[in-house]
N, CA, C and O atoms as CSV, one atom per row, in Angstrom:
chain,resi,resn,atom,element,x,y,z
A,1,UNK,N,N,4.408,-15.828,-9.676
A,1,UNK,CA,C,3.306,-15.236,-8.936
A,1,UNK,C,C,3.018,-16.041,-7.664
A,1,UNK,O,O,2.479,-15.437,-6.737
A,2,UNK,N,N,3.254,-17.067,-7.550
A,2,UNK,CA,C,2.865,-18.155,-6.369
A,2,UNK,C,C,3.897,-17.883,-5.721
A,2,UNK,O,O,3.849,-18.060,-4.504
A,3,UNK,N,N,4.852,-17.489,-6.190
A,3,UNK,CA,C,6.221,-17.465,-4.911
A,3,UNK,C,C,5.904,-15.929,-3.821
A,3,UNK,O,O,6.180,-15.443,-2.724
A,4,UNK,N,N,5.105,-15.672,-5.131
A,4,UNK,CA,C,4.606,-13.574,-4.017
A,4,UNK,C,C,3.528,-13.949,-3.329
A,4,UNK,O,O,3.302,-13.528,-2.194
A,5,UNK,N,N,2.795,-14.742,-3.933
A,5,UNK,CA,C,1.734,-15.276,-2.692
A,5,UNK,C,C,2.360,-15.907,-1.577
A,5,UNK,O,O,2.319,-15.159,-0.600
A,6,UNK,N,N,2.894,-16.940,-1.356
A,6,UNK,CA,C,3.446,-17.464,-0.597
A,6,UNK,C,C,3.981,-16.597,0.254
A,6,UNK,O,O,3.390,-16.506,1.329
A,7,UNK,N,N,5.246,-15.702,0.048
A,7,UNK,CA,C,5.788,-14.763,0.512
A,7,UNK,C,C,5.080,-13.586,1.537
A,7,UNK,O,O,5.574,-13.044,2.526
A,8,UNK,N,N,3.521,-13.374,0.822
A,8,UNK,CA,C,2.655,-12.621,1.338
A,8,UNK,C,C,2.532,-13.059,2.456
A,8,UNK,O,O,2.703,-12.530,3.554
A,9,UNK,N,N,2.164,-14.263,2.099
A,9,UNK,CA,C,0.815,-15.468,2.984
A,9,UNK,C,C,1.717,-15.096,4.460
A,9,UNK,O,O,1.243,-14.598,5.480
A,10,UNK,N,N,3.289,-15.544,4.195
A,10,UNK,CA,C,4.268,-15.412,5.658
A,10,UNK,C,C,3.933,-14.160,6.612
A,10,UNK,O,O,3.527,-14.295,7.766
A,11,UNK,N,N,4.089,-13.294,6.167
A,11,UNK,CA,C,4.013,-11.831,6.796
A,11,UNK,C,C,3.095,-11.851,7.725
A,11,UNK,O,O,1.985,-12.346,7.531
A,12,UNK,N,N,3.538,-11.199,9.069
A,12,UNK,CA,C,2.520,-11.399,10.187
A,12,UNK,C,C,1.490,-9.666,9.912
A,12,UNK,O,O,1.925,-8.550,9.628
A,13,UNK,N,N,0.103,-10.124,10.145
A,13,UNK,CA,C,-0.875,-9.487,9.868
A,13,UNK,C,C,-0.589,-8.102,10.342
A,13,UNK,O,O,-0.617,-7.026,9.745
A,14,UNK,N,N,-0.201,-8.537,12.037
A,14,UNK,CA,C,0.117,-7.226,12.878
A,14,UNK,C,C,0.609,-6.091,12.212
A,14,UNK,O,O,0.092,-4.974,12.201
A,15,UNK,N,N,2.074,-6.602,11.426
A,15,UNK,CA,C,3.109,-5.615,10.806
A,15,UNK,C,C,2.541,-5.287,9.334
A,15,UNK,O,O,2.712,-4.269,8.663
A,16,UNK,N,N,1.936,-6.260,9.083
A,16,UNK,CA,C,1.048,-5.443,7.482
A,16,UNK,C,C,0.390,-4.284,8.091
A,16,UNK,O,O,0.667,-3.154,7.692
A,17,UNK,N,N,-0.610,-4.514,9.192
A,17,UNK,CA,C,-1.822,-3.350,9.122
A,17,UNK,C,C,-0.994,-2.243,10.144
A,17,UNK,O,O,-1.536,-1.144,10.260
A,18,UNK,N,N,0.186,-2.450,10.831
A,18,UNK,CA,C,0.656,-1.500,11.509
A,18,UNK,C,C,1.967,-0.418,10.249
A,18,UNK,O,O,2.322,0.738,10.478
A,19,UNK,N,N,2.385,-1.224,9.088
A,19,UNK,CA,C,2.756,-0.357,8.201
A,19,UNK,C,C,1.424,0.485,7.321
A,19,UNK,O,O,1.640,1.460,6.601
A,20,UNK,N,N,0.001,-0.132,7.556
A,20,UNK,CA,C,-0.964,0.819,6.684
A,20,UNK,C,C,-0.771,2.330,7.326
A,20,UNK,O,O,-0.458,3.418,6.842
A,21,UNK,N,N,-1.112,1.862,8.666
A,21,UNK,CA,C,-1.626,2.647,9.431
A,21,UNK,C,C,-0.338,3.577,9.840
A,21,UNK,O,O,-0.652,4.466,10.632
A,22,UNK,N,N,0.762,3.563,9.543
A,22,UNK,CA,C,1.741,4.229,9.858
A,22,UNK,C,C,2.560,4.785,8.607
A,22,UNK,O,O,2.912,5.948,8.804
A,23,UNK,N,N,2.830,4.439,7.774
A,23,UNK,CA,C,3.947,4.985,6.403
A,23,UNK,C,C,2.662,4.993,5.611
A,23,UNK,O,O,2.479,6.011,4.943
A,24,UNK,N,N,1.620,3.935,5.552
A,24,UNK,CA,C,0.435,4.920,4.766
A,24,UNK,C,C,-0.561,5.525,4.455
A,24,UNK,O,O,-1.275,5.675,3.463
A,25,UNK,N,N,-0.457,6.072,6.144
A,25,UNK,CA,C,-1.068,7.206,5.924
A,25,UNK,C,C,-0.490,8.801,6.304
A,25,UNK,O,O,-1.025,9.910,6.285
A,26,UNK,N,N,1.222,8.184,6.744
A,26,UNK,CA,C,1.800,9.423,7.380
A,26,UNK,C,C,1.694,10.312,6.143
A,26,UNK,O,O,1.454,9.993,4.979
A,27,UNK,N,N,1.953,11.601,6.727
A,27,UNK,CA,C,1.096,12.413,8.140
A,27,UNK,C,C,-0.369,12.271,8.101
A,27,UNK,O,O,-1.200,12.005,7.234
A,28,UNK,N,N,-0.378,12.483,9.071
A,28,UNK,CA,C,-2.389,12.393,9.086
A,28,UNK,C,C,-3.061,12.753,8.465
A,28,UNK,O,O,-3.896,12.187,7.759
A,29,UNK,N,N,-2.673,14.391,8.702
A,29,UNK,CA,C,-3.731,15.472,8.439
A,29,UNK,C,C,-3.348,16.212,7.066
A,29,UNK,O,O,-2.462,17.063,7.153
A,30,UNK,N,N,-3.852,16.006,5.964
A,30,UNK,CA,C,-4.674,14.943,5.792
A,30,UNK,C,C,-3.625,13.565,5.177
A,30,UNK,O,O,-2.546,13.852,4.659
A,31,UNK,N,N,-3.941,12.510,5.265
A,31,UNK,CA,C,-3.036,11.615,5.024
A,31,UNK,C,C,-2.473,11.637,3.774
A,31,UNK,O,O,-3.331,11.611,2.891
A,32,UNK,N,N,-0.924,11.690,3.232
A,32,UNK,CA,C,-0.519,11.736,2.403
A,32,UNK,C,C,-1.034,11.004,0.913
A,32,UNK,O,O,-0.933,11.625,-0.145
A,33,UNK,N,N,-1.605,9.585,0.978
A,33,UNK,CA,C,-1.624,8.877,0.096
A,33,UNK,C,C,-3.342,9.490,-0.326
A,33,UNK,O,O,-3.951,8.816,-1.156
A,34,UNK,N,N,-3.935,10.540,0.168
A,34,UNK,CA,C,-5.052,10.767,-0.132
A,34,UNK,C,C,-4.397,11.778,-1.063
A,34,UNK,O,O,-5.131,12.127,-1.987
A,35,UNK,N,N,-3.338,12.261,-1.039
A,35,UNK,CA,C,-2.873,13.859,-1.697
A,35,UNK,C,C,-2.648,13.683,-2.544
A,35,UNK,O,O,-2.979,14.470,-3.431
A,36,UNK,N,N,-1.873,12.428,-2.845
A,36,UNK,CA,C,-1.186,11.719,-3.988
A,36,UNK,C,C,-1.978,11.124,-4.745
A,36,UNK,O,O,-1.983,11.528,-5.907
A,37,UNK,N,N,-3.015,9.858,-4.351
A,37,UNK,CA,C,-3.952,9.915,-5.042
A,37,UNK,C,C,-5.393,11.131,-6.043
A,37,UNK,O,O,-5.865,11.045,-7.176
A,38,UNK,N,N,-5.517,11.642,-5.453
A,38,UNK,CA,C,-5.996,13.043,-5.874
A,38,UNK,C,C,-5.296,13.764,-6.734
A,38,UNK,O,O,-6.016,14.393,-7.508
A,39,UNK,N,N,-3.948,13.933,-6.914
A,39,UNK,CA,C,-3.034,14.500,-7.537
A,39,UNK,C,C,-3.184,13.611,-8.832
A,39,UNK,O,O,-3.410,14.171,-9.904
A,40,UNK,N,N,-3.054,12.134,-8.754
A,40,UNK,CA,C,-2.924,11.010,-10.152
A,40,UNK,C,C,-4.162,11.657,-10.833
A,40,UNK,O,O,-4.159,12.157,-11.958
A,41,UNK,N,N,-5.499,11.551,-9.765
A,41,UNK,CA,C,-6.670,11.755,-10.482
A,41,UNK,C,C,-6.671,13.029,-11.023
A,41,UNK,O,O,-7.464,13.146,-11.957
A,42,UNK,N,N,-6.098,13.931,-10.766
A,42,UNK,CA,C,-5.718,15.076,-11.507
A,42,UNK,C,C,-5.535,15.272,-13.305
A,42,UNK,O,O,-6.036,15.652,-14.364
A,43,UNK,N,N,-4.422,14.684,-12.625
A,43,UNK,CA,C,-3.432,14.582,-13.784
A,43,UNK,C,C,-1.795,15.444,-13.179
A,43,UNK,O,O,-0.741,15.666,-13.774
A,44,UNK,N,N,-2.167,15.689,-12.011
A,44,UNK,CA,C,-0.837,16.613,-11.620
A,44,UNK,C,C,0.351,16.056,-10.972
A,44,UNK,O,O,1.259,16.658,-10.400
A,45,UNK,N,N,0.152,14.534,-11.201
A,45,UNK,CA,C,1.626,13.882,-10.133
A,45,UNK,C,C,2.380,13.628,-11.855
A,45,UNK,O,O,2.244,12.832,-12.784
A,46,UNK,N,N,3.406,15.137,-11.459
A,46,UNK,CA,C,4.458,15.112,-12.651
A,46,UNK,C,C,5.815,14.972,-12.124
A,46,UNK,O,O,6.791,14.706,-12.826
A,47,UNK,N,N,5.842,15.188,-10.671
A,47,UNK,CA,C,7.327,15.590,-10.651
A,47,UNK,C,C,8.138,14.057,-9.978
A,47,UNK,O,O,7.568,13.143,-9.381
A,48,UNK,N,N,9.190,14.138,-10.218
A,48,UNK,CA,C,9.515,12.408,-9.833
A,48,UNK,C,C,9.436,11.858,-8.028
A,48,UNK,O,O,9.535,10.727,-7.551
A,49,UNK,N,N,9.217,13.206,-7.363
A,49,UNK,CA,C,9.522,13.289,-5.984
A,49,UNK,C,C,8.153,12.706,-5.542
A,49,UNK,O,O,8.012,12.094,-4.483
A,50,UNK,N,N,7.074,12.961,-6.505
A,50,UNK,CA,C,5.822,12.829,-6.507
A,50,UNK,C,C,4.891,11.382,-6.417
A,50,UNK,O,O,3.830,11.058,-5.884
A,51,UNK,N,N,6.025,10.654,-7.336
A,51,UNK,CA,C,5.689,9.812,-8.240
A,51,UNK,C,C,6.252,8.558,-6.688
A,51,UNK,O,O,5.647,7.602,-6.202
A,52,UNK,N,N,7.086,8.930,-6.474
A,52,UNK,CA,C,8.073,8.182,-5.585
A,52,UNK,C,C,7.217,8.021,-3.711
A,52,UNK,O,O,6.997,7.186,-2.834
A,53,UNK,N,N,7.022,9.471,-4.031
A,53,UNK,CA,C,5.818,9.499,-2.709
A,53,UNK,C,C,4.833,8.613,-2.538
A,53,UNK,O,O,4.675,7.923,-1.532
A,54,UNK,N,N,4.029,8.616,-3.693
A,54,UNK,CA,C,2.386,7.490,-4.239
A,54,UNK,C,C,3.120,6.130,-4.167
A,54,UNK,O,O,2.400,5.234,-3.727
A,55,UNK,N,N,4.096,5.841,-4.420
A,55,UNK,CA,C,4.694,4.592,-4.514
A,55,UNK,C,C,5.489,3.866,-2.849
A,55,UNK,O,O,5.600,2.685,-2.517
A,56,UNK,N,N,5.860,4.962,-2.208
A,56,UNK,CA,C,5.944,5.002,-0.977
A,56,UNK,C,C,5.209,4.650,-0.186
A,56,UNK,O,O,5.273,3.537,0.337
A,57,UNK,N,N,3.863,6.007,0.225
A,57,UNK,CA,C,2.988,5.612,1.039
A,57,UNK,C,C,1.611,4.490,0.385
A,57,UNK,O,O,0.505,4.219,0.855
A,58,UNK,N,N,2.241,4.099,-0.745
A,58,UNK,CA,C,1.155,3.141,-1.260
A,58,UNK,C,C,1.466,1.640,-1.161
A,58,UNK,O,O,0.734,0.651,-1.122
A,59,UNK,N,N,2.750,1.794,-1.135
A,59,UNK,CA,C,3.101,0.113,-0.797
A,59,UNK,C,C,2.636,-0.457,0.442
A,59,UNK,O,O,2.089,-1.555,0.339
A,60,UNK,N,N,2.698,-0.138,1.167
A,60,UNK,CA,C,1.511,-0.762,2.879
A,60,UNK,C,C,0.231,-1.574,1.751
A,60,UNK,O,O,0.071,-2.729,1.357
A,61,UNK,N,N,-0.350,-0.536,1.578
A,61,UNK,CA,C,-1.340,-0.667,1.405
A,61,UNK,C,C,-1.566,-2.143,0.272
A,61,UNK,O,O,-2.201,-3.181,0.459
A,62,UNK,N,N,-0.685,-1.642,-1.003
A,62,UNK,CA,C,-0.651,-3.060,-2.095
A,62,UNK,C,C,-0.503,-4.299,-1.010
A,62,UNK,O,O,-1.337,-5.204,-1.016
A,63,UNK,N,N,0.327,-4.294,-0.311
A,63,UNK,CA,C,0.624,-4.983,0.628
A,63,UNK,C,C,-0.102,-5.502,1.299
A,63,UNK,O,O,0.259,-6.676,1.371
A,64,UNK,N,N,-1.392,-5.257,2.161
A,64,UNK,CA,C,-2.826,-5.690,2.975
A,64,UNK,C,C,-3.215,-6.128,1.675
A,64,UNK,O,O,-3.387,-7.346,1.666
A,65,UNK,N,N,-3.448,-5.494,0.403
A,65,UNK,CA,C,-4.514,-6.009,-0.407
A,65,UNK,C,C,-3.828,-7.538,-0.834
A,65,UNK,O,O,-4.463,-8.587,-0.728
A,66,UNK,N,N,-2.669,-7.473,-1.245
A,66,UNK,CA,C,-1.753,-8.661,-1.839
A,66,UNK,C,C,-2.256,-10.347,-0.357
A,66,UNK,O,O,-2.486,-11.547,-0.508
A,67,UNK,N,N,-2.213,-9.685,0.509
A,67,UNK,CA,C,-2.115,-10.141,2.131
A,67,UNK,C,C,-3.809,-10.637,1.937
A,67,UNK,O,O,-4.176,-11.793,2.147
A,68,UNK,N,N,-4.381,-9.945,1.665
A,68,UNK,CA,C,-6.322,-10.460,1.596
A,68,UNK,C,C,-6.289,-11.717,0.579
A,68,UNK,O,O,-6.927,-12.770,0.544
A,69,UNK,N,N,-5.264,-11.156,-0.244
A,69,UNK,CA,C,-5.812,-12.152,-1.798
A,69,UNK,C,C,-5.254,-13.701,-1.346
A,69,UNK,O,O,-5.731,-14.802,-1.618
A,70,UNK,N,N,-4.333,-13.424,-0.734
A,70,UNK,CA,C,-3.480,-14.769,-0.653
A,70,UNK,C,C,-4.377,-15.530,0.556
A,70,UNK,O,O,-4.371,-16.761,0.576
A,71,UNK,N,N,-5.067,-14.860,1.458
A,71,UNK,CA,C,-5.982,-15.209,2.284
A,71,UNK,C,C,-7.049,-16.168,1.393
A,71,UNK,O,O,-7.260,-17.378,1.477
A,72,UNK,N,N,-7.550,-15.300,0.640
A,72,UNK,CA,C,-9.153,-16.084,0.088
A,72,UNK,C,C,-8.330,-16.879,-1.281
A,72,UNK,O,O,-9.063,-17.803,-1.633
A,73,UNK,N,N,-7.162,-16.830,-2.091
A,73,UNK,CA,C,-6.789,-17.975,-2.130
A,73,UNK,C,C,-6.499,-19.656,-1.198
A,73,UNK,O,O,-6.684,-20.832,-1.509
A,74,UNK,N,N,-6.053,-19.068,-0.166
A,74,UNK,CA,C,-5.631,-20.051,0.652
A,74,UNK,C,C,-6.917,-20.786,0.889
A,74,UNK,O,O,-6.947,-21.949,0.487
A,75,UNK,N,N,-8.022,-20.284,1.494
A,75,UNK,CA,C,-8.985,-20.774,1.536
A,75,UNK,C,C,-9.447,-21.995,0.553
A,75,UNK,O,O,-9.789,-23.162,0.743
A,76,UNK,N,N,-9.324,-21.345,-0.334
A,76,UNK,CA,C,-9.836,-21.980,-1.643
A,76,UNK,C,C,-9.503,-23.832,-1.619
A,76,UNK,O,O,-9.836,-24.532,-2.576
């Protein structure tokens, strides 16, 4: 787990929040990872194309959050 922190910690901020803002939320209107999420909360993300999508446009995102944590670790 310290080696993914570390790893995080490297990553320049720019390219974290410019993959949020680009793979997750493509397309905009309305942004995909809102469709997908909504779909989990469903219960309707069945199909594997689906599954692969949420995991797609969701990695940015794990990514900033992983990127915060290793922040207010570092601090620490």
């Amino acid at each position: 787990m310290k080696d993914l922190i570390f790893f995080v910690d490297k990553l320049n901020w720019v390219v974290v929040v410019l993959l949020c803002v680009t793979l997750g939320l493509a397309p905009f209107s309305p942004p995909h990872i809102v469709e997908k999420l909504s779909m989990l909360i469903k219960g309707n993300l069945v199909r594997p194309i689906d599954w692969f999508d949420l995991v797609l446009h969701g990695f940015p995102w794990i990514l900033l959050l992983l990127k915060i944590i290793a922040l207010l670790i570092k601090k620490e």
